[in-house]
N, C-alpha and C positions, 0 to 999 in steps of 0.2 A: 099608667105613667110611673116611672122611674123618677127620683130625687137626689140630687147629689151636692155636695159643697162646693162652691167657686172658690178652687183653691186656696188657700190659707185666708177668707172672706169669713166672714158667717151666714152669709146668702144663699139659701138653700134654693136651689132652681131646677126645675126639670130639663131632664134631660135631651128635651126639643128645645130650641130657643126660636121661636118664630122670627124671622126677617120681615121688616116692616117697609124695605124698600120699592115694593110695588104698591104700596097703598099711597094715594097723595093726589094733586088735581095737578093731569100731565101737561094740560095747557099752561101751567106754573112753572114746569119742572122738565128735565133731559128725557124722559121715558113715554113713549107713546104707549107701552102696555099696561101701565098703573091702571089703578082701580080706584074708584069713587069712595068718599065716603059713606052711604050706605051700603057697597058690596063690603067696603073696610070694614063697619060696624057686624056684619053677619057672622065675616070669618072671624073677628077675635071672639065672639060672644059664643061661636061654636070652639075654639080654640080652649078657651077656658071652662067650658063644660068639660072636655076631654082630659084636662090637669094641665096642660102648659101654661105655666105663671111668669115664663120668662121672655120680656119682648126686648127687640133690639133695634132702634131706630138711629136717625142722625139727624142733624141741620141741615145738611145738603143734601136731605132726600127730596125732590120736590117741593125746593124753595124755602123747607120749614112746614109745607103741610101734610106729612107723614106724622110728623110729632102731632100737631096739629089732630088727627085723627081719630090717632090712637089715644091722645089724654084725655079725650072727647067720652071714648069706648070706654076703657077703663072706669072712668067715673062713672058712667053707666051701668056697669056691669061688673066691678069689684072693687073689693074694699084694698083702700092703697096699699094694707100692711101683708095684702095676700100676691104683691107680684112683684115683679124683678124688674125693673126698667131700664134698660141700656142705652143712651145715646153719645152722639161725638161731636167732636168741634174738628174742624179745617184747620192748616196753616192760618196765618196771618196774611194778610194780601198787602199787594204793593201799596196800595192808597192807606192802610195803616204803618205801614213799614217807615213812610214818606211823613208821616204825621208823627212818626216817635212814637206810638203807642207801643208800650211794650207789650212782651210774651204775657204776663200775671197779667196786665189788663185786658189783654186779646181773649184771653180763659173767661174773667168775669165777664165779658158783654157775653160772648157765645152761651154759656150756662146761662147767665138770667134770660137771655133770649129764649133757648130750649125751653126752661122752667116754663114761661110765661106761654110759649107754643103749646107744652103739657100741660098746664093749665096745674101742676103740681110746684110744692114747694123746696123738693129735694128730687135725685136719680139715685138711683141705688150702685150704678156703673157708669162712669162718667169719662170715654174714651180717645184716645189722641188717635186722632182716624188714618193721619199720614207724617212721618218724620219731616218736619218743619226743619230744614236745611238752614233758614236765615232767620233761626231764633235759638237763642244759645242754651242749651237742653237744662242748666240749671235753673232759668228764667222759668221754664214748663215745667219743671218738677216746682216751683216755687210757685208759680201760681194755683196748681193742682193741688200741692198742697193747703192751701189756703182755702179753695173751696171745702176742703175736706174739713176742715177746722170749723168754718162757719154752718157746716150741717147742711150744704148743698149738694154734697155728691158723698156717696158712705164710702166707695171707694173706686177706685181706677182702673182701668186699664187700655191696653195699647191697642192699632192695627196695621199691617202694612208694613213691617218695621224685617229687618233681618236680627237673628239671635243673638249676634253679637252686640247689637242696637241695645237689643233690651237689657241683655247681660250690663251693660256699662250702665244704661240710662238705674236701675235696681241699685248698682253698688252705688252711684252719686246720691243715690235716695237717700240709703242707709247713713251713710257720709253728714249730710246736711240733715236728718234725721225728720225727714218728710215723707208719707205714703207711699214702697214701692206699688208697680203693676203688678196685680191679682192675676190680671188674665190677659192672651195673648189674642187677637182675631185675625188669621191670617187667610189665604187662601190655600185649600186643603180638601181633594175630594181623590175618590180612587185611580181618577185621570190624571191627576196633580199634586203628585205629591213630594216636591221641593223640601216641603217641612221637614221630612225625615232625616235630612241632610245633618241639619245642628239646631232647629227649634225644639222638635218634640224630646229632644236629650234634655237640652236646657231646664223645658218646661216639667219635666219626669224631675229632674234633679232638684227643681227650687221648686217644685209645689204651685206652678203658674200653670192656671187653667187655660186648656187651649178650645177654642167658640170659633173654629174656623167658617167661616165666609164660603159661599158658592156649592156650599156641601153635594149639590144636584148637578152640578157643572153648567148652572143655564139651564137644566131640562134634559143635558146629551143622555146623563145616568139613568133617566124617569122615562123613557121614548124608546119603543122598538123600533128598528129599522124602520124609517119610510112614513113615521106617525112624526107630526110636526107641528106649531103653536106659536100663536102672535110674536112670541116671545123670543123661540129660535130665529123666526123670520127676521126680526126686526133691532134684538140687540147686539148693536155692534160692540159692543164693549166684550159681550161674552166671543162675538166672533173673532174677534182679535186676541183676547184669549185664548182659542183653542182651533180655530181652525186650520192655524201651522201646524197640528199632529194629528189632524180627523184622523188620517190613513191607520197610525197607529195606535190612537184612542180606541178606533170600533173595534178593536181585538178585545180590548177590557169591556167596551160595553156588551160584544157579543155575549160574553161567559156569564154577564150582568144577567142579562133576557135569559140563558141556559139554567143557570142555577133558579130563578123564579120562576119560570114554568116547571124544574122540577119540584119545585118545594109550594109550589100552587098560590104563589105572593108576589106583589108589584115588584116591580125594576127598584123602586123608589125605595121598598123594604129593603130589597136585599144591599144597596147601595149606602142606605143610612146606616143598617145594620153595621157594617164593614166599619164605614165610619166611627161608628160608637164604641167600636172597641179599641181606639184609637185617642179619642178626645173626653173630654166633658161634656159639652154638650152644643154639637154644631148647628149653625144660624141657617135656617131651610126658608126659604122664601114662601111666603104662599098668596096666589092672587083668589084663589078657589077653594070653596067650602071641602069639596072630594080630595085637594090635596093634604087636607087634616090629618084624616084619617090612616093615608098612608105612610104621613111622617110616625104619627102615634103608634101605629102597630109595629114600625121599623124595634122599636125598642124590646119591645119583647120577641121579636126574630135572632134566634143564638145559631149564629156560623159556625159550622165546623173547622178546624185547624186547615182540613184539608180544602174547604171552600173559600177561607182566607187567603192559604197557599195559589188555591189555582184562580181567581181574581188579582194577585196581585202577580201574577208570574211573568205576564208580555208587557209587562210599564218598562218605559223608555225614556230616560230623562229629558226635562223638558226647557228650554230657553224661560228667564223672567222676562212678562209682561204686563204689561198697565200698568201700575202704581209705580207695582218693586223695579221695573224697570230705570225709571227715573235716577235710581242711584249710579250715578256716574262718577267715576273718580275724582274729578273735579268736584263735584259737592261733598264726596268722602274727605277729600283733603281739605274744605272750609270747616267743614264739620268739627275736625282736629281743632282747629285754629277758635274757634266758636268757645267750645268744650274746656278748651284750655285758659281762654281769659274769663271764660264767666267763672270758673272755679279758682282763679286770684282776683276774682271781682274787681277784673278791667274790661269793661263790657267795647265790645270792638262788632263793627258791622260789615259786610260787606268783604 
């Protein structure tokens, strides 16, 4: 395993970051393909045999019992100061919106919630999972920054956001002189690659590590034609993600299968690989002890310029979906209005 800094952090993490959103009891939670707490407990305990110290979970994985879990495993199987733990908190919901709870209090319940799910006293990355449209972005850097202070979270960072998002939400940081975001999590795999557009400049230029999301695409990257898994069958969140370009994805996935058969390594190597020379350290989900493996050996897999070249050469730009979609002009132009009274602290809702 490879080691590297989370961007201007001091959080040294490997360069797989495990995704913890298939582990959790799915009778709780959106996902009928999660995995149990003792399949949970097998693959982190084979995960950190192998040197992956960086795990990345959320509160809305599974109700809170992803965290749950994993703080269970961890405690069992490593000592706190040897791993990296990343979770996120949600927007605000209507029924606190309605109650006046602000943005800084909506931060502190979600964290001590998380904390108490992990069964730990701090996060090491403590993540704004989706751009909270009806909470005014100085509020969220102002409560972030407060966990930071109180020794609950070491530091931050974002996901779901566009670049110019982040670029603003960093200067109001520096501004109010509160924690910028370390690091970016976005969606980013060789099917999908939007980021290149204006994230990965952003993030090249100010030292914000990028932990992109979906790294496998769902499994399309890890699957030869015609090979298939609970997973493809059943997530519709990934089929709505990509099933608008299959036609022209299987072009990339073909060369995917080409280049790994000839170099005698999984879809999965060659596919992380790619990635890695791209990011920090992208977030691979894993339900299966076997998929360890091939994330971990992806890292030591070195592309040729020319196998870079000719995987990335039939990509076709792709429409935003799921999250990023969300941003509508209409909540672009609250956001303005938002942004601008909370920074003459005349807090305006609605």
């Amino acid at each position: 395993m490879e080691y590297t800094m989370l961007g201007t952090s001091d959080l040294r993490v490997s360069r797989i970051c495990m995704g913890c959103m298939g582990f959790g009891d799915h009778q709780n939670g959106q996902h009928s393909w999660t995995v149990g707490e003792e399949t949970t407990r097998q693959i982190i305990q084979q995960a950190l045999t192998q040197g992956i110290n960086f795990f990345d979970t959320a509160i809305g994985y599974q109700n809170g019992t992803s965290e749950m879990y994993l703080g269970r495993a961890l405690k069992d199987f490593a000592q706190r100061d040897d791993v990296v733990v990343a979770t996120k908190f949600l927007p605000r919901t209507d029924q606190e919106i309605e109650e006046g709870i602000s943005g800084q209090e909506h931060i502190r319940r979600s964290l001590e919630t998380s904390l108490s799910h992990l069964g730990m006293d701090y996060v090491d990355l403590y993540i704004y999972h989706m751009w909270d449209y009806r909470t005014p972005l100085a509020d969220i850097l102002d409560g972030l920054g407060q966990m930071v202070k109180e020794g609950k979270a070491r530091y931050i960072g974002i996901s779901n956001c566009f670049a110019y998002q982040l670029a603003k939400a960093n200067a109001l940081a520096e501004k109010m002189g509160v924690p910028k975001f370390v690091s970016v999590q976005g969606h980013y795999n060789l099917i999908f690659r939007e980021e290149e557009r204006e994230m990965a400049k952003l993030c090249a230029e100010d030292r914000i590590a990028m932990t992109p999301y979906s790294a496998l695409a769902g499994g399309r990257l890890s699957k030869y034609p015609g090979e298939t898994s609970q997973r493809l069958k059943e997530d519709s969140y990934a089929k709505l993600k990509y099933d608008g370009t299959a036609a022209e994805d299987q072009k990339i996935i073909d060369r995917v299968a080409e280049i790994a058969d000839r170099r005698g390594v999984t879809m999965t190597e060659v596919s992380l690989a790619w990635l890695l020379n791209k990011v920090t350290a992208p977030v691979v989900g894993m339900t299966k002890q076997s998929q360890i493996t091939g994330a971990v050996s992806a890292v030591d897999l070195k592309l040729t310029e020319e196998e870079m070249a000719y995987l990335q050469e039939p990509y076709v730009p792709h429409a935003l979906v799921g999250v990023m979609a969300q941003n509508t002009p209409n909540a672009v132009a609250k956001e303005q209005v938002w942004v601008t009274s909370a920074q003459t602290g005349q807090k305006k809702e609605g």
